[in-house]
C-alpha positions in Angstrom: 18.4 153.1 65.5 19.3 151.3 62.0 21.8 152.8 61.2 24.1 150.0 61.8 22.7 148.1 59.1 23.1 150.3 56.7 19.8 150.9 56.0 17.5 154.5 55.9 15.0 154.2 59.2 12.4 154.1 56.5 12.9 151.2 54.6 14.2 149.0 57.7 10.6 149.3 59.7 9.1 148.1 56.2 11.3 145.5 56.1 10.8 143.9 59.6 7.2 144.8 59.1 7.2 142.5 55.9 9.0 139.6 57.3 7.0 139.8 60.7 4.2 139.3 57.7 5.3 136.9 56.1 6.2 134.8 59.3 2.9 135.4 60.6 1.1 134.2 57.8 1.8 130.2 58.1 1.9 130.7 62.0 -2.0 131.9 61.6 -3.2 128.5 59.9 -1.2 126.3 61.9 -2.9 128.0 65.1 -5.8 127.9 63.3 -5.7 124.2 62.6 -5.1 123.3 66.1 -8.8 125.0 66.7 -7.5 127.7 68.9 -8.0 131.1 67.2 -5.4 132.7 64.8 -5.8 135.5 67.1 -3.2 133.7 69.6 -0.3 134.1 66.8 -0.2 137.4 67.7 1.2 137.1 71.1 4.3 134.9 69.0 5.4 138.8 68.3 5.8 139.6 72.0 9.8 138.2 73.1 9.3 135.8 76.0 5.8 135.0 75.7 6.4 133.7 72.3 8.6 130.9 74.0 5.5 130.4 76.4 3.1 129.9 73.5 4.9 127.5 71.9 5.4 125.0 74.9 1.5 126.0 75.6 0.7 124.4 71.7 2.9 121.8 72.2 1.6 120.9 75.5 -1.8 121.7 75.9 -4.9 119.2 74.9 -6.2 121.0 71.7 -10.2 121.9 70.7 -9.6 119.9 67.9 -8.5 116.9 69.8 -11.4 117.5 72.2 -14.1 117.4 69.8 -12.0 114.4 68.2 -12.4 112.5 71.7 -15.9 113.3 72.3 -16.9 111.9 68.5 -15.1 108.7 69.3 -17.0 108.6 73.3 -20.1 109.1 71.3 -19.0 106.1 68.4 -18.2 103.7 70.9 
């Protein structure tokens, strides 16, 4: 299967698995911050639903912003 770059089966899986890492890492706290649950970077790993999470972060109204809204009702 990875033979076309070159590389022994072996040390190709360790590879993707350490940049799938490495990506995952920063995508974790940025979910995070956003006060939905890391958890939800895992589906960026899945091909297609990846595209759908992204439009559902950019889109959707955000715990954070929630919380943020109800502190300011409560203030005013």
């Amino acid at each position: 299967m990875f033979e076309s770059l070159g590389l022994p089966e072996s040390i190709a899986v360790v590879a993707i698995v350490l940049i799938s890492l490495i990506w995952i890492w920063p995508v974790w706290r940025i979910v995070a911050k956003t006060g939905h649950p890391g958890a939800l970077t895992l589906l960026f790993l899945i091909p297609a639903i990846n595209l759908g999470m992204l439009f559902y972060l950019a889109f959707a109204e955000w715990p954070i912003e929630r919380e943020l809204k109800t502190l300011r009702q409560r203030g005013a």
